[in-house]
Backbone as CSV, one residue per row, in Angstrom:
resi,resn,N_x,N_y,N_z,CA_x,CA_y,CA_z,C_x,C_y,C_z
1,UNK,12.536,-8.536,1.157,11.191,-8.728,0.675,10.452,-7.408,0.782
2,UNK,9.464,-6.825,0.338,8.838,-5.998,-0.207,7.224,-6.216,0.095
3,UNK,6.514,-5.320,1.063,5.241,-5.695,1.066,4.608,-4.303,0.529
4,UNK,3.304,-4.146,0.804,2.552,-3.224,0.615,1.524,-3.611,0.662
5,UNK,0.692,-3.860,0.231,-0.790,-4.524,0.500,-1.040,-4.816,1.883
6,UNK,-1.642,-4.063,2.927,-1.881,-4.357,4.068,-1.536,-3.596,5.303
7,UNK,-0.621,-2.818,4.136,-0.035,-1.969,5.537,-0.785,-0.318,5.586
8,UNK,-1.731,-0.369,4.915,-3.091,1.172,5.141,-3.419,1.442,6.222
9,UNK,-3.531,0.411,7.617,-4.125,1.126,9.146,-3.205,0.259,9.568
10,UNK,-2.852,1.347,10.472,-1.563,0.697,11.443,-1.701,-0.476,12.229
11,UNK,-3.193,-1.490,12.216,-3.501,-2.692,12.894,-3.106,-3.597,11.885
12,UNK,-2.757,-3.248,10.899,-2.279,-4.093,10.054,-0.857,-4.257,9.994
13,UNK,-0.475,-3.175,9.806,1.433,-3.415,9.812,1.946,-4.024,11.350
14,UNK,0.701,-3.597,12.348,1.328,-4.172,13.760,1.203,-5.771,13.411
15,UNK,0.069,-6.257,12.961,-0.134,-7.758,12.811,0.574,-8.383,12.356
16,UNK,1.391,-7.584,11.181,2.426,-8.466,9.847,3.711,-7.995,10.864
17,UNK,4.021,-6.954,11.299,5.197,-6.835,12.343,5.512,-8.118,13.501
18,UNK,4.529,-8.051,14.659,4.301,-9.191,15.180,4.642,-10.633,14.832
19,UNK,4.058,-10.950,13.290,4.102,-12.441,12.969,5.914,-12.387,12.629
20,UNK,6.308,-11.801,11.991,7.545,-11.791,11.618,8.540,-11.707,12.817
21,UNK,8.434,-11.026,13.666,9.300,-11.010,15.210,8.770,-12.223,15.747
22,UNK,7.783,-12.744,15.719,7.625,-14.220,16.771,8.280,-15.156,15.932
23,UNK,8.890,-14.900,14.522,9.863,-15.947,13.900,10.862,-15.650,13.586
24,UNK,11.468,-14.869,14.553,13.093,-14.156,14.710,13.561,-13.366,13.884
25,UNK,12.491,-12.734,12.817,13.520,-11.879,11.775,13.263,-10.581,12.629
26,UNK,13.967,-9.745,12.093,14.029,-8.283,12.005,13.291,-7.630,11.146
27,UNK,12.639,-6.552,11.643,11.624,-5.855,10.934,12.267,-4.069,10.330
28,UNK,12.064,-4.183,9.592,12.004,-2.379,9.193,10.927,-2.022,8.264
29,UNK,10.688,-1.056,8.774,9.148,-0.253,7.967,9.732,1.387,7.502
30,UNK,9.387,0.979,5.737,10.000,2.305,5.507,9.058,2.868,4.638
31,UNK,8.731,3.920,4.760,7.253,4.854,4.591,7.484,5.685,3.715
32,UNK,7.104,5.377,1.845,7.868,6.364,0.790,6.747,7.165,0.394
33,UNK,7.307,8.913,0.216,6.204,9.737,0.040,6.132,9.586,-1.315
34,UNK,5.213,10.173,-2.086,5.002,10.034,-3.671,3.833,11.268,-4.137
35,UNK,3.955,12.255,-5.014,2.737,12.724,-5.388,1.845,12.262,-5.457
36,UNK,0.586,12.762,-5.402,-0.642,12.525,-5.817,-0.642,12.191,-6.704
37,UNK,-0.487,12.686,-7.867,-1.028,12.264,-9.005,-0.073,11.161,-9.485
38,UNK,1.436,10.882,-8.538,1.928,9.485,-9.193,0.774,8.168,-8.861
39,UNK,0.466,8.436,-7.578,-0.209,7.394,-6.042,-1.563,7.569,-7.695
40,UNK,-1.924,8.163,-7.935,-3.360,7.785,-9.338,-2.938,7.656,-9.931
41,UNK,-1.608,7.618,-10.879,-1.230,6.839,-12.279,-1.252,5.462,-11.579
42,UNK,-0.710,5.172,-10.264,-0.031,3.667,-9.980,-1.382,2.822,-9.561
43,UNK,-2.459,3.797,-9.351,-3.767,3.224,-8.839,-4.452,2.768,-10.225
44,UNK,-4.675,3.916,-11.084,-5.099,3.479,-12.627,-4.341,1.895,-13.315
45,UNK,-2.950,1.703,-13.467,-2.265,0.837,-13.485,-3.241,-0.262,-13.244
46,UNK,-2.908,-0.409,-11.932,-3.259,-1.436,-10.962,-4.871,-2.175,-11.519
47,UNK,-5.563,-1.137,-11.581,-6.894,-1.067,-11.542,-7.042,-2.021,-13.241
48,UNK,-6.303,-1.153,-14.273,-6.264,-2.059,-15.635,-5.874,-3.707,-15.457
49,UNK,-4.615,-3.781,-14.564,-4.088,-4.922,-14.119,-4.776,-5.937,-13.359
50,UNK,-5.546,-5.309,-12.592,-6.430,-6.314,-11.422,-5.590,-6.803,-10.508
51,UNK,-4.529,-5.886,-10.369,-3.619,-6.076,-9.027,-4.444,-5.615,-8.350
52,UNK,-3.419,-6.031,-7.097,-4.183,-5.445,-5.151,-4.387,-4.194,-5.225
53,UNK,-5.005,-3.425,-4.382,-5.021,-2.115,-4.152,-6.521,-1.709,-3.630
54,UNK,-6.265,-0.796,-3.440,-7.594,0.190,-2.639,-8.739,0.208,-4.190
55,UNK,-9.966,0.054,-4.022,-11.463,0.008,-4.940,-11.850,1.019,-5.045
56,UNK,-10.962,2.371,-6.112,-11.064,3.457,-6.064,-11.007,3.667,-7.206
57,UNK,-11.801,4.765,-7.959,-12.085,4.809,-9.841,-11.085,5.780,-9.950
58,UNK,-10.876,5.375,-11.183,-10.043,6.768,-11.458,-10.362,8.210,-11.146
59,UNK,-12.259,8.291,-11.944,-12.425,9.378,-11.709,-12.677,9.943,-10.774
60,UNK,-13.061,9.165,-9.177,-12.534,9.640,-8.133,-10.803,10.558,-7.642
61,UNK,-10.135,9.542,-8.498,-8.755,10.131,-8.316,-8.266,11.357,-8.731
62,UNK,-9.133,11.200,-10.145,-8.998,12.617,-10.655,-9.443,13.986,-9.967
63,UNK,-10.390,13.858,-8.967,-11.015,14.695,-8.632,-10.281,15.016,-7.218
64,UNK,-9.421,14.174,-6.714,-8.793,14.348,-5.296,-7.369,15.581,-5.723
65,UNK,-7.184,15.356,-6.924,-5.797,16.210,-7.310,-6.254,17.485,-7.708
């Protein structure tokens, strides 16, 4: 399974870590780097889509690269 949504401050991945070990699975957390400017195409995406993600404009994004 595949998360992402939630795991931005580490009180979060501890919380979703936690629930999953108190119901015997095994956990691995694997942390993928990505350019900038992919991390704002996939944010723009998202943003057209009204998927999950961080409430960030594009043209903010544009301006971080």
């Amino acid at each position: 399974m595949f998360l992402e949504f939630g795991f931005w401050a580490r009180s979060g991945r501890d919380e979703k870590c936690a629930g999953v070990r108190a119901l015997g699975v095994s956990v691995e957390l694997h942390c993928l780097a990505a350019p900038v400017g992919e991390l704002c195409r996939r944010l723009e995406a998202r943003s057209r889509e009204g998927g999950p993600g961080p409430s960030r404009s594009a043209a903010s994004c544009s301006r971080s690269t």
